[in-house]
TINUZA-505845 format. One record per residue (C-alpha): x, y, z; residue in three letters; residue number from 1. Coordinates in steps of 0.25 Angstrom, whole numbers. Example, Ala and Ser with C-alpha at 12.3 -4.5 7.8 and 13.67 -1.06 7.14 Angstrom:
2
c1_c2_c3_resn_resi
49_-18_31_ALA_1
55_-4_29_SER_2
% end
This chain:
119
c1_c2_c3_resn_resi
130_156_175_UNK_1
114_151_173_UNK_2
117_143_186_UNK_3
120_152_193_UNK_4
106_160_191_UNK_5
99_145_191_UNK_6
105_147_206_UNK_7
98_159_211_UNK_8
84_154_207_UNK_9
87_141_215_UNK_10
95_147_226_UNK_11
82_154_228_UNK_12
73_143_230_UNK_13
81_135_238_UNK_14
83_145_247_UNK_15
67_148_248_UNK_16
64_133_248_UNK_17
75_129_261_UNK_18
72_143_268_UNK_19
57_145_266_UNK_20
50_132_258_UNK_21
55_123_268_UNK_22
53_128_284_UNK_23
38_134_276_UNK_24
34_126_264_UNK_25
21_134_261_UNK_26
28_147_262_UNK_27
25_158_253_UNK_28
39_164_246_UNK_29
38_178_239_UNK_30
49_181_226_UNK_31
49_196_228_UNK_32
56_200_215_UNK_33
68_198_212_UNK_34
76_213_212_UNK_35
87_216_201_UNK_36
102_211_203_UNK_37
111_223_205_UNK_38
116_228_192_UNK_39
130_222_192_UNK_40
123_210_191_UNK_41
122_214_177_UNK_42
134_219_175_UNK_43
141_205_178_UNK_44
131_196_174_UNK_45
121_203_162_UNK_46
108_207_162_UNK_47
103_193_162_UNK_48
108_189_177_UNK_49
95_197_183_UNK_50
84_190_174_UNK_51
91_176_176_UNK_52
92_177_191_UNK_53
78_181_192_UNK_54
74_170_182_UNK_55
82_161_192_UNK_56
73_163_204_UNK_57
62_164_196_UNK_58
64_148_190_UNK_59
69_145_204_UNK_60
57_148_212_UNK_61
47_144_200_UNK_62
41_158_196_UNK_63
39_161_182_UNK_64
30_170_173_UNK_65
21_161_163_UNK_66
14_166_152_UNK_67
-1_169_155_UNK_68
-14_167_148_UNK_69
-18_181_139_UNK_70
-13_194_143_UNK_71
2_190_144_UNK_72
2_191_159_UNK_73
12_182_163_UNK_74
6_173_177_UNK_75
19_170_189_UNK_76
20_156_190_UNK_77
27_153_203_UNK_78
29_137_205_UNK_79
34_137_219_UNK_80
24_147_225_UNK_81
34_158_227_UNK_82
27_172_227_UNK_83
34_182_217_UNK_84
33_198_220_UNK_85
36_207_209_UNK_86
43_219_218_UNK_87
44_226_203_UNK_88
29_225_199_UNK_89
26_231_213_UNK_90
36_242_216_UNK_91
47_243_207_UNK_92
60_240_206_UNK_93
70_246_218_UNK_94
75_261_215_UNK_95
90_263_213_UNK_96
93_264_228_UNK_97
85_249_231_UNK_98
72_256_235_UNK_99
58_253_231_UNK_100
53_263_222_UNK_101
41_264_232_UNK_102
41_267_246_UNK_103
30_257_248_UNK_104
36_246_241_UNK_105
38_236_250_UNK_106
24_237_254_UNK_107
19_233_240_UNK_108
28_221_240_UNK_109
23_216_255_UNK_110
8_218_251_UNK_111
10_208_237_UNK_112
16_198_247_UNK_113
5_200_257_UNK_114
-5_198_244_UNK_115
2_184_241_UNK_116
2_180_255_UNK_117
-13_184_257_UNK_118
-22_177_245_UNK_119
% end
């Protein structure tokens, strides 16, 4: 039920606030995008069970789109300071057999974290 997806999100933040937040207050956290559940996810639960995990983790952890100013670009608001990396605007979602579609994708993935860490 909708507990159960409320779970995930704080499951999350609990663990990143008692293993990370607390031994190293200032650290940076990076959210590298969620990946899709395994298609019998579906089959069990509907279509809905992907968008309200991920909806789960995103409320948890205090990221959310807002609506911007003219030219309906939508600015990331993230409360906690959490850093999220879109894998899919960089490299494409994974190919049937789990791979990156890119030989070099991991690289472009590293390099967006470097650029965060380095401003």
């Amino acid at each position: 039920g909708p507990r159960h997806f409320e779970g995930i999100g704080a499951a999350c933040l609990q663990y990143i606030e008692a293993v990370v937040w607390r031994r190293h207050p200032r650290a940076a956290v990076f959210l590298l995008g969620l990946t899709p559940l395994p298609q019998w996810t579906r089959v069990h639960g509907t279509a809905q069970v992907e968008p309200k995990m991920f909806a789960s983790v995103h409320a948890a952890l205090g990221l959310r789109c807002s609506r911007g100013s003219a030219g309906g670009r939508y600015p990331l608001v993230s409360e906690r300071g959490i850093v999220p990396i879109d894998r899919y605007n960089v490299v494409g979602p994974r190919r049937r057999d789990a791979i990156h579609p890119l030989y070099n994708a991991q690289f472009a993935i590293v390099q967006i974290m470097l650029n965060h860490l380095c401003r």
